[in-house]
C-alpha positions in Angstrom: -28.4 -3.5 36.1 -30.8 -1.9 38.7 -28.1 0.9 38.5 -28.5 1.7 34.8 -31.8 1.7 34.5 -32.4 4.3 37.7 -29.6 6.6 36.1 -31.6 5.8 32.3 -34.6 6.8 34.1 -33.1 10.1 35.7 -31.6 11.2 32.4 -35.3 10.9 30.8 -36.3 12.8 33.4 -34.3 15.6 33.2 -34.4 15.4 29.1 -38.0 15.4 29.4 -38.1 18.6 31.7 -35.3 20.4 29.7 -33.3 20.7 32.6 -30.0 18.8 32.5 -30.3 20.2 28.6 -31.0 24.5 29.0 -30.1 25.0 32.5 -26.7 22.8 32.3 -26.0 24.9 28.5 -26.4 27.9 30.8 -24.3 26.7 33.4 -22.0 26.1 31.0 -22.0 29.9 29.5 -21.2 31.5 33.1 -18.2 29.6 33.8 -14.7 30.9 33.5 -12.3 28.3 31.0 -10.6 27.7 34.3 -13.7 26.6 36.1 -14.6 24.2 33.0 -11.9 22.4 32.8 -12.3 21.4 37.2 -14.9 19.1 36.8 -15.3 19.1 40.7 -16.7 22.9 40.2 -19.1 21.8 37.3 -20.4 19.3 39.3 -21.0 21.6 42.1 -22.3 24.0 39.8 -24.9 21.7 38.9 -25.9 21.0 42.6 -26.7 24.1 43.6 -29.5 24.0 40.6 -32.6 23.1 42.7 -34.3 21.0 39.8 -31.4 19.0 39.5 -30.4 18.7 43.5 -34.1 17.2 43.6 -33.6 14.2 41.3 -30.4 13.4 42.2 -31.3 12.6 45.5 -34.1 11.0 44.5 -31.9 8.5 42.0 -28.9 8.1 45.0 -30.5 7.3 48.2 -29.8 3.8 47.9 -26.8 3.9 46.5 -23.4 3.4 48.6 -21.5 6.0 49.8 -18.7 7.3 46.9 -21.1 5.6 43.7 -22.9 8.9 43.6 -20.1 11.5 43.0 -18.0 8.6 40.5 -21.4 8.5 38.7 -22.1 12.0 38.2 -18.2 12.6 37.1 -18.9 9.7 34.6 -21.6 11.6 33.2 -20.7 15.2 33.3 -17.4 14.0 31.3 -19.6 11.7 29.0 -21.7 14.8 28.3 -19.0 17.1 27.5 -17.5 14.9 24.9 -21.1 13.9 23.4 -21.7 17.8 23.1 -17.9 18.3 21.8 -19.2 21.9 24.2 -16.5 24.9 23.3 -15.8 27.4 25.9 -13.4 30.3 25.0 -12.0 28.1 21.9 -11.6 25.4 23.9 -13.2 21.8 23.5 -12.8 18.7 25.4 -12.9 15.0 24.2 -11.9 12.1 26.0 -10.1 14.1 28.2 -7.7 15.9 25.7 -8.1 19.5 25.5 -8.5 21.1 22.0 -7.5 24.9 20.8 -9.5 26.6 18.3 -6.8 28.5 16.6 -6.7 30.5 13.4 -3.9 28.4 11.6 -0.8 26.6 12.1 2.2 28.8 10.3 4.6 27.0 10.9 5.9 23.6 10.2 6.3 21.2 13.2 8.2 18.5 11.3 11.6 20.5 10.7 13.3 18.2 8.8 14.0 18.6 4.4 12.2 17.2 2.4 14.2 14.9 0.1 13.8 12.5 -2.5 14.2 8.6 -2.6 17.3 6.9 -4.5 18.7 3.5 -5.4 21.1 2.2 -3.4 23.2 0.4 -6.4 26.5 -0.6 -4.5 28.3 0.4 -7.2 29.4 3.3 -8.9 28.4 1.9 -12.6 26.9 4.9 -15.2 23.3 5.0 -15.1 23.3 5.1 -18.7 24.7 1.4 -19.5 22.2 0.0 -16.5 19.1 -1.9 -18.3 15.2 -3.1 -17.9 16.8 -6.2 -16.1 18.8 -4.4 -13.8 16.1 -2.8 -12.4 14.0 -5.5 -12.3 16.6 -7.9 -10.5 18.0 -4.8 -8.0 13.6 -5.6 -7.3 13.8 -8.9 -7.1 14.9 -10.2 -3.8 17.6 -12.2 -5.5 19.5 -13.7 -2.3 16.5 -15.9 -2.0 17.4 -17.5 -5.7 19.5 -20.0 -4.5 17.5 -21.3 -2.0 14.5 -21.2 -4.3 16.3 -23.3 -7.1 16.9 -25.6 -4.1 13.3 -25.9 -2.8 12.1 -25.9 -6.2 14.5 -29.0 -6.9 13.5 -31.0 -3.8 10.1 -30.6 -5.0 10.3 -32.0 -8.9 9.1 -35.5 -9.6 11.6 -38.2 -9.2 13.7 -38.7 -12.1 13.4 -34.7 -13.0 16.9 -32.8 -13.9 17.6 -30.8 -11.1 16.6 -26.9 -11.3 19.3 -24.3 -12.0 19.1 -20.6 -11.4 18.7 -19.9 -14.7 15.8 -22.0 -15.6 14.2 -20.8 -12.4 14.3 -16.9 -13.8 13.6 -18.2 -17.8 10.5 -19.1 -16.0 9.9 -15.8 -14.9 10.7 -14.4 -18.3 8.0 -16.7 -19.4 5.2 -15.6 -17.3 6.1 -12.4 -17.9 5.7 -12.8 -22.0 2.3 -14.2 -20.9 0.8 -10.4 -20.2 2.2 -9.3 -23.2 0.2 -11.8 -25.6 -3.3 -13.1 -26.0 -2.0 -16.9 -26.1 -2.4 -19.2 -23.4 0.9 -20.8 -22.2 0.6 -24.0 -23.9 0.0 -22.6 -27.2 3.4 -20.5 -27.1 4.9 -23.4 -28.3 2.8 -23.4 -31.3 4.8 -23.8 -35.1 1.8 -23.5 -37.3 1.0 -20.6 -38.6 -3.0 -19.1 -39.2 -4.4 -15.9 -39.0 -0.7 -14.4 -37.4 2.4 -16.4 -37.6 3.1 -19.0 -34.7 5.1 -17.6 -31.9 7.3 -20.6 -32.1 8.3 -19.7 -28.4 10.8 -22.7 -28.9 12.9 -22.0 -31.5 12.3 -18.6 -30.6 14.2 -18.5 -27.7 16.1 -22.1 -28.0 14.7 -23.7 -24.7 15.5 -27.4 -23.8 12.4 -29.5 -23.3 10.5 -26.4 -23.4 7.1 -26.7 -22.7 6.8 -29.8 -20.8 10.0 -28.6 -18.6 8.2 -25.4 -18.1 4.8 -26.5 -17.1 7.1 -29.0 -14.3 9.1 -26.3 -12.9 6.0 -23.7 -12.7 3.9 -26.8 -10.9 6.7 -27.1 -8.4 7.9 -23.7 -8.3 8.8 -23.2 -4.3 9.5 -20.2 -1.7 9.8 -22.5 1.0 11.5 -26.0 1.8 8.9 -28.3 1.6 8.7 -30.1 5.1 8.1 -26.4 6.0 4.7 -26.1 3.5 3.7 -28.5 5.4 3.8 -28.1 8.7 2.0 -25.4 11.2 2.7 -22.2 9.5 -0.7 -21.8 6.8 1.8 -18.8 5.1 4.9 -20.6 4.9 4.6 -21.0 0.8 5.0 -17.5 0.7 6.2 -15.9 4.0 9.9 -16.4 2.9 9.3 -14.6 -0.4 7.2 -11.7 1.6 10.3 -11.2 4.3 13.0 -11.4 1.4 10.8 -8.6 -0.8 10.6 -6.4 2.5 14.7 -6.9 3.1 15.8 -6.1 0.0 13.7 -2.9 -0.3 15.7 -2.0 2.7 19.0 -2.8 1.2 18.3 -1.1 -2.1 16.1 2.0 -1.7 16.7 5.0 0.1 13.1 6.2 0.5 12.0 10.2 0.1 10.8 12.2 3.2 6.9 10.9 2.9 6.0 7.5 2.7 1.7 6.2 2.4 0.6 3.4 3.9 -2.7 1.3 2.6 -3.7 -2.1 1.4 -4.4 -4.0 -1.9 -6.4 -7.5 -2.4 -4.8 -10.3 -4.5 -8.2 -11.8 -6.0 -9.4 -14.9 -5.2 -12.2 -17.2 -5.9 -11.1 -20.3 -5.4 -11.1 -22.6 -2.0 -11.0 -21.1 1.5 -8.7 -22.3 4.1 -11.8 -22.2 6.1 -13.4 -24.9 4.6 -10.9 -26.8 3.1 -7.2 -27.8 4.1 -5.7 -26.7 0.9 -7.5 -23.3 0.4 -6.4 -19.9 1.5 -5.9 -19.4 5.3 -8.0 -16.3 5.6 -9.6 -14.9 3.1 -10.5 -11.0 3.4 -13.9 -9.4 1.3 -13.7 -5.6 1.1 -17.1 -4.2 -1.0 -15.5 -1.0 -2.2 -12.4 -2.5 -4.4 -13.3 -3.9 -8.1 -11.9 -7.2 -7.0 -12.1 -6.9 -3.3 -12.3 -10.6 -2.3 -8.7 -12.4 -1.8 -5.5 -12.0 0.5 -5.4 -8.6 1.7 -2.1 -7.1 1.7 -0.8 -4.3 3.9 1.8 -1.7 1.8 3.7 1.1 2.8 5.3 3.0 -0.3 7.7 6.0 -1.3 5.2 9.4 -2.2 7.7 10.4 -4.9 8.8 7.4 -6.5 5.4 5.1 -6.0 7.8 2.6 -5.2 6.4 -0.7 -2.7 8.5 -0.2 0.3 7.0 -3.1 2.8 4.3 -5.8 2.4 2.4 -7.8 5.2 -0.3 -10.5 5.0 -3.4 -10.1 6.8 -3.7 -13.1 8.3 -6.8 -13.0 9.8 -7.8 -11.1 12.9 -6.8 -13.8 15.5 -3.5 -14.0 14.6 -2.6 -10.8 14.1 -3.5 -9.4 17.3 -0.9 -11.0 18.4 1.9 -9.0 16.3 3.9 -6.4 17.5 2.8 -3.0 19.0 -0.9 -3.9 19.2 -0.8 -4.9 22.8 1.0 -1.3 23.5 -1.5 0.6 21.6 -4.7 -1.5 21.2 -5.6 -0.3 18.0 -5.1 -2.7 14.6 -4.1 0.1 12.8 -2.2 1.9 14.9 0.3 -1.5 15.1 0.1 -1.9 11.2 1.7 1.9 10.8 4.8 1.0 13.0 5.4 -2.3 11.7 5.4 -1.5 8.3 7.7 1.8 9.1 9.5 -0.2 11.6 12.7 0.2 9.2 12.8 4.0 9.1 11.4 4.6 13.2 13.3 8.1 14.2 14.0 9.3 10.8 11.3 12.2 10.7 9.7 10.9 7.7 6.0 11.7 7.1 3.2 9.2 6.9 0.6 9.6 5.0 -2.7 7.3 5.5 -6.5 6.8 5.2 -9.1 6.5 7.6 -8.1 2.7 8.6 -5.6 3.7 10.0 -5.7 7.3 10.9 -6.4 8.5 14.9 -4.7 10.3 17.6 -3.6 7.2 18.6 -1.4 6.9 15.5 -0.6 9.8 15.2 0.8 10.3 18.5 2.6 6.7 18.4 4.1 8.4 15.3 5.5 10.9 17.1 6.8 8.7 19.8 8.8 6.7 17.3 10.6 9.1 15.5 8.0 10.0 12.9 5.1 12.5 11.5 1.6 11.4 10.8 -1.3 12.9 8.1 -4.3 10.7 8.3 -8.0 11.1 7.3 -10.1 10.5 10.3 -13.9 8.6 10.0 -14.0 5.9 12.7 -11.3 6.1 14.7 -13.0 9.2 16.9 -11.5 9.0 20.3 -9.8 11.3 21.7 -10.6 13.9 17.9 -13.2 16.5 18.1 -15.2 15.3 15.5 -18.5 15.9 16.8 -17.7 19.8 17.0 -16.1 20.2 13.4 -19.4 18.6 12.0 -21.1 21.4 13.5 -19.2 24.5 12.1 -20.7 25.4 9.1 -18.6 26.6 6.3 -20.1 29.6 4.1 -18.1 27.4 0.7 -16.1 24.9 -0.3 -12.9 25.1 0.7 -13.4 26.8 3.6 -11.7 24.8 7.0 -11.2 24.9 10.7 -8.3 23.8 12.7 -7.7 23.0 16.4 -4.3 22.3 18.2 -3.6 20.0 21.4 -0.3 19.0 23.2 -0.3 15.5 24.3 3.0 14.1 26.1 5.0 17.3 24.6 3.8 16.6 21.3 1.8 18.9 18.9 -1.1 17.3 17.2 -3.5 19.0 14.5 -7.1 18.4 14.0 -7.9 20.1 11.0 -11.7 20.4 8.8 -11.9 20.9 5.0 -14.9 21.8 3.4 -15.0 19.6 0.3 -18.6 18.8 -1.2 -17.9 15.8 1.6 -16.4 17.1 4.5 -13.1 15.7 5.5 -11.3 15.7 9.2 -7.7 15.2 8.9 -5.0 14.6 12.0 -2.0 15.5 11.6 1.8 16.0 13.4 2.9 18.5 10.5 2.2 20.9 7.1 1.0 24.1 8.1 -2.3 25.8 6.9 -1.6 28.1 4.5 -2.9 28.2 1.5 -1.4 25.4 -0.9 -2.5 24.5 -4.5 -5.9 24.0 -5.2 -7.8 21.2 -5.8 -8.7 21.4 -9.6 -11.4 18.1 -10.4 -12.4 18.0 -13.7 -16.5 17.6 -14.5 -18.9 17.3 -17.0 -21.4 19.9 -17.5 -24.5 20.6 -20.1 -25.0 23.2 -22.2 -27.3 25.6 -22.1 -28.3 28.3 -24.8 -29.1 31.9 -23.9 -32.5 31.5 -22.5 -31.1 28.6 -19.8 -32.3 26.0 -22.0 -30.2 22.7 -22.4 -29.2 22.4 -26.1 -28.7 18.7 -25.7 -24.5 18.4 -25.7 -21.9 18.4 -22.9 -18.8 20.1 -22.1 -15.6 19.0 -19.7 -15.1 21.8 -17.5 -12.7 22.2 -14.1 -13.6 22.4 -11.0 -11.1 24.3 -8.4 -11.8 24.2 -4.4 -9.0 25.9 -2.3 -7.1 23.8 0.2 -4.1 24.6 2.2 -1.1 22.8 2.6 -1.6 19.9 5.0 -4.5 18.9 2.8 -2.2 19.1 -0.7 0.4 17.1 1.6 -2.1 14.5 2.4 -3.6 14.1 -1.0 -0.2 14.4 -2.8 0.2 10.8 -0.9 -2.5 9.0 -0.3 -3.2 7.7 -3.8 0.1 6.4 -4.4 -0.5 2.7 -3.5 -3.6 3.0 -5.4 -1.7 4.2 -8.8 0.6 1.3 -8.2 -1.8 -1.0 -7.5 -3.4 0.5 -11.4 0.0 0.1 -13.0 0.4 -3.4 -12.4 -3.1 -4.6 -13.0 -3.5 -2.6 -16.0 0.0 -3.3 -17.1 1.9 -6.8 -16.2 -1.8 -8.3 -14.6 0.3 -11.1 -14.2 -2.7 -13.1 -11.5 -5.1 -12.6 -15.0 -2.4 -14.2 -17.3 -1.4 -17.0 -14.7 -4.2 -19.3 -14.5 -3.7 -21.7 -11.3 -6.0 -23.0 -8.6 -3.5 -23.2 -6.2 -3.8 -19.9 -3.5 0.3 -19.5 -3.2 0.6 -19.2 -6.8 -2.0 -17.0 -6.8 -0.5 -14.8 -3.9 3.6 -15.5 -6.0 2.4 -13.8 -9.0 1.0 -10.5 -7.4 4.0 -10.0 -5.8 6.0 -11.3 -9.2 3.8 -8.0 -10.7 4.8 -5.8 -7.3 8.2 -6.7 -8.5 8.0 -5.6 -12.1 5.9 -3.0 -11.7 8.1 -1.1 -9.0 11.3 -1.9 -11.5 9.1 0.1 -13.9 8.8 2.5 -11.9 12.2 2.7 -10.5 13.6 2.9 -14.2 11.4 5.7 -15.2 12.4 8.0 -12.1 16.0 7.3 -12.2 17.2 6.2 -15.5 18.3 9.0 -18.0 16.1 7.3 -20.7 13.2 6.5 -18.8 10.3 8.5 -19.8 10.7 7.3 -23.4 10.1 3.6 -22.8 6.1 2.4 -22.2 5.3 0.0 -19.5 4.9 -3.0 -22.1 7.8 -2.7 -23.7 9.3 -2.5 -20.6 7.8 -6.0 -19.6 8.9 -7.3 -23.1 12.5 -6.0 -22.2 12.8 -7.4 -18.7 10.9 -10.7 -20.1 13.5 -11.5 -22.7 16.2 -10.6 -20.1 15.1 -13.1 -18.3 14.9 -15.6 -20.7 18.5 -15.1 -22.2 19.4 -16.2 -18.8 22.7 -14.5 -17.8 24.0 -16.1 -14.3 23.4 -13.7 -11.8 26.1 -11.5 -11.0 28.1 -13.1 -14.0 30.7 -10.1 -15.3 29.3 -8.6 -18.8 32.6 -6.8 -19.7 35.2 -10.0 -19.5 34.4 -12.9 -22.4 36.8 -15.0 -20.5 34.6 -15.4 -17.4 32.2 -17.4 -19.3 33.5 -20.1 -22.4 31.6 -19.9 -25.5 32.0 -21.1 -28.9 30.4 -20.0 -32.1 27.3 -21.4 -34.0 26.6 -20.2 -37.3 23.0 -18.9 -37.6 22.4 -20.4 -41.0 22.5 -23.8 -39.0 19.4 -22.9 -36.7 16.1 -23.3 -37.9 14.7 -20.0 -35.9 17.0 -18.4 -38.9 16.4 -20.2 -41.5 15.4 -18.9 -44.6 12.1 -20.0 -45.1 11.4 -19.0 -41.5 8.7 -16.0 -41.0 11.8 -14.9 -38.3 14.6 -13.7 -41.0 18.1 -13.8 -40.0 18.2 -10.7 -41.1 15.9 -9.0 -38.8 17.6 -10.1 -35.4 21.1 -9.4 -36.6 22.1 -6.3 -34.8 22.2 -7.5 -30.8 24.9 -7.7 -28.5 26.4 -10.7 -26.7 25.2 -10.9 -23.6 28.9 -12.0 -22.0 30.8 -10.2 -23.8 28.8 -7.2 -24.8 30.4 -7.7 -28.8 27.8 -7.7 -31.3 27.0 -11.0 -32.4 26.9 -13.2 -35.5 25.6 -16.6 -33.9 24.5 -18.3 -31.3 26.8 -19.8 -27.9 26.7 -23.2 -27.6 27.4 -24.0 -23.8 25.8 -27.1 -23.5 25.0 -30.2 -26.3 21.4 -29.8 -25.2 21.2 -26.1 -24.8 21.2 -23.4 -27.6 21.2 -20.1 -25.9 20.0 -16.6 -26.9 23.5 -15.6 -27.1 26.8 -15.1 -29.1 29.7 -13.5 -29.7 32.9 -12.8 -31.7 
């Protein structure tokens, strides 16, 4: 401590005289770029200044012999990246040497840039495919079998045992639950007021619906249940989490730039850390609408919007502990490789925000096989941050890049004059100029004289920007928009009211699912710009609940038995019933793709949303 304070005293000292301040700047300004980058030659620059020789010795005779000279290179280096100092477009921070250069003109990354696509397995026409296709190619159906099992070995004693196709009828129903104002109980309803009943029922001819419903959604389970139990806080939905991330990997062939960020599933109800049976770690971020909950990492496709990989934040503990954080010791840094992990060495560019976005990153990037656009606040070391805040810019749009090598890598640091200035890093783009930033605003009016008249006018706003800037904003709202969709959309955690934390966390990632099948249908399918996001809920909903058996053959009636019901003998078509025969008439059987005249019988209990001829 004695230490500190002499060498706080000396640096007063000289402050106060304006000696280690003027005299170094001028020391500075006489050097060749060669003799500023030897720090040896600074220092003895420095001691043949008289002033300085003085108070040096002063502060060092007690000190032992090789303190002195560690100490003064400690704080000539300090000093240097403090200052950010520039000598013949040249700064210094942290040790890595930055080059004040006009532009970059050409790209680094030399890869194509290409688009995502679905990985189908099969070479069926995109025309026949439908809302449930999608949505199940989304779904991470290998898990289905083990969830009917969990789900059974959780249900009361004496319960039926769970089937595959109740387990997605449920789905279908929670689904129908963002589509209507009516709580889940009063599907069921058969008396009419105001509206006609939904008579959810006889609708769609479910055995022991309600009450079978409300049992298999209680019990609804992503794990087996000795494991819900035991050590792992997560294990209610870690299974459904790694079987989402898997099947993204089997089924999408991502586009060249993918955007990493987070969303928050909202939560208000008990914390793990204050009872057993409440949330294991629950995260609070101020600037989100809803920013209380389990925070999610995401990494998604730029063109497509498409949720690529998800990863719970399980608190800060635990995940140190994950992979590539003791390598690079920066939280963010190991949450941009593990969430590309899939695609390391495939040249894809990553496009991120400021928690995640250093040299650091973007250099780990680079080592594993990929390119790297972030927005740089925080994360300063080894960025020259401090000397791009002090370039002034004559107007908005104006910028100022710098270029370093590190480990045979070329890194950009690059400044953008918005009305708040930005500091990107970046491993590829160029800077010429790209497509302007056009932000629309509101205005008043004013009369001939400069006088406001009182009324308002939409007007936009257009700041130039060059490419790496348009690359980086092309992608980093993409997470957001999706994040948009599905709570503006499906908002399936507002429809599904449950106090349980796992539910809670099942349903955002039942809305990731539809939402991203959404999307996936608009962007690929032929017909899918014409079709809105609700009735593309509605379609996927009913789908669900006409319960085909997953993988069952649509084009052979002989791989699935069924006999024919008249309609006239079902009350949903009865004639006095607000649900005419008449108006349902024209549908196709969903075995045997004929249209259909009645209903299929397949079990003395069951009367399924099906028929044929």
């Amino acid at each position: 401590m004695a230490v500190v304070e002499q060498l706080g005293t000396w640096i007063l000292m000289c402050l106060a005289d304006g000696v280690f301040g003027t005299r170094s700047v001028n020391l500075f300004f006489s050097m060749s770029p060669e003799q500023f980058y030897e720090i040896d030659s600074l220092k003895a620059k420095l001691m043949d200044n008289d002033d300085i020789l003085f108070y040096w010795s002063m502060l060092t005779a007690s000190w032992e012999e090789g303190v002195a000279d560690k100490i003064l290179t400690m704080i000539v280096d300090l000093w240097i990246t403090i200052r950010g100092f520039s000598l013949a477009n040249v700064v210094s921070c942290h040790g890595v040497k930055w080059k004040v250069v006009e532009g970059v003109l050409e790209d680094w990354r030399c890869a194509p840039q290409y688009g995502a696509h679905i990985l189908w397995g099969n070479d069926a026409d995109e025309l026949q495919r439908t809302p449930i296709d999608y949505w199940k190619l989304s779904f991470p159906l290998q898990l289905l079998p083990d969830i009917v099992t969990w789900t059974t070995a959780s249900l009361p004693a004496g319960c039926a045992k769970a089937t595959e196709e109740e387990i997605l009828a449920v789905f279908g129903i929670l689904y129908f639950l963002t589509r209507t104002s009516e709580g889940r109980r009063d599907l069921w309803s058969t008396e009419d007021g105001l509206f006609p009943a939904p008579q959810f029922g006889e609708r769609y001819s479910l055995p022991r619906p309600r009450n079978r419903f409300e049992v298999l959604l209680r019990c609804l389970s992503f794990c087996p249940p000795s494991e819900a139990k035991g050590n792992d806080k997560w294990a209610p939905v870690r299974r459904l989490i790694d079987g989402f991330n898997e099947r993204r990997v089997q089924k999408i062939y991502p586009g060249w730039q993918l955007c990493i960020d987070e969303s928050v599933s909202s939560w208000r109800g008990k914390d793990g850390d204050f009872c057993c049976d409440g949330m294991p770690h629950v995260t609070c971020i101020d600037r989100k609408p809803k920013g209380v909950g389990c925070e999610i990492k995401n990494c998604a496709v730029a063109d497509t919007k498409v949720m690529l990989q998800l990863e719970i934040q399980e608190g800060a503990e635990i995940m140190c502990t994950r992979e590539y954080v003791a390598d690079y010791k920066l939280a963010g840094t190991a949450q941009v490789l593990r969430l590309t992990k899939p695609w390391h060495g495939s040249g894809r560019a990553i496009s991120a925000d400021s928690a995640f976005a250093s040299v650091t990153t973007a250099l780990a990037c680079r080592k594993h096989g990929l390119h790297f656009t972030g927005l740089v606040k925080t994360a300063m070391k080894f960025y020259p941050k401090g000397y791009m805040d002090e370039v002034e810019f004559a107007e908005l749009g104006d910028d100022i890049t710098l270029t370093t090598t590190v480990d045979g890598h070329n890194i950009m640091a690059h400044a953008w004059g918005d009305k708040v200035r930005k500091c990107f890093v970046s491993t590829h783009s160029t800077t010429i100029p790209g497509r302007p930033s056009n932000k629309r605003r509101w205005r008043e009016v004013l009369d001939e004289d400069g006088e406001e008249i009182g009324q308002s006018e939409v007007f936009n706003k257009t700041v130039k920007r060059n490419k790496v800037v348009e690359t980086y904003f092309d992608a980093a709202s993409i997470i957001d928009i999706n994040n948009h969709m599905r709570q503006g959309g499906v908002a399936l955690e507002t429809a599904w009211q449950t106090q349980s934390w796992a539910s809670r966390v099942i349903s955002k990632i039942l809305g990731i699912i539809e939402t991203d099948a959404y999307l996936l249908y608009k962007n690929f399918h032929p017909g899918g710009s014409k079709i809105s996001h609700s009735d593309f809920t509605e379609s996927v909903a009913k789908g669900l609940l006409i319960r085909r058996i997953p993988g069952a053959s649509t084009s052979n009636s002989e791989s699935l038995p069924h006999d024919i019901v008249p309609l006239s003998s079902l009350t949903y078509y009865n004639k006095n019933s607000p649900y005419a025969a008449a108006t349902y008439a024209n549908r196709l059987c969903t075995i045997c793709t004929n249209t259909f005249v009645g209903f299929v019988l397949t079990h003395p209990r069951e009367v399924l949303l099906q028929c044929a001829v």
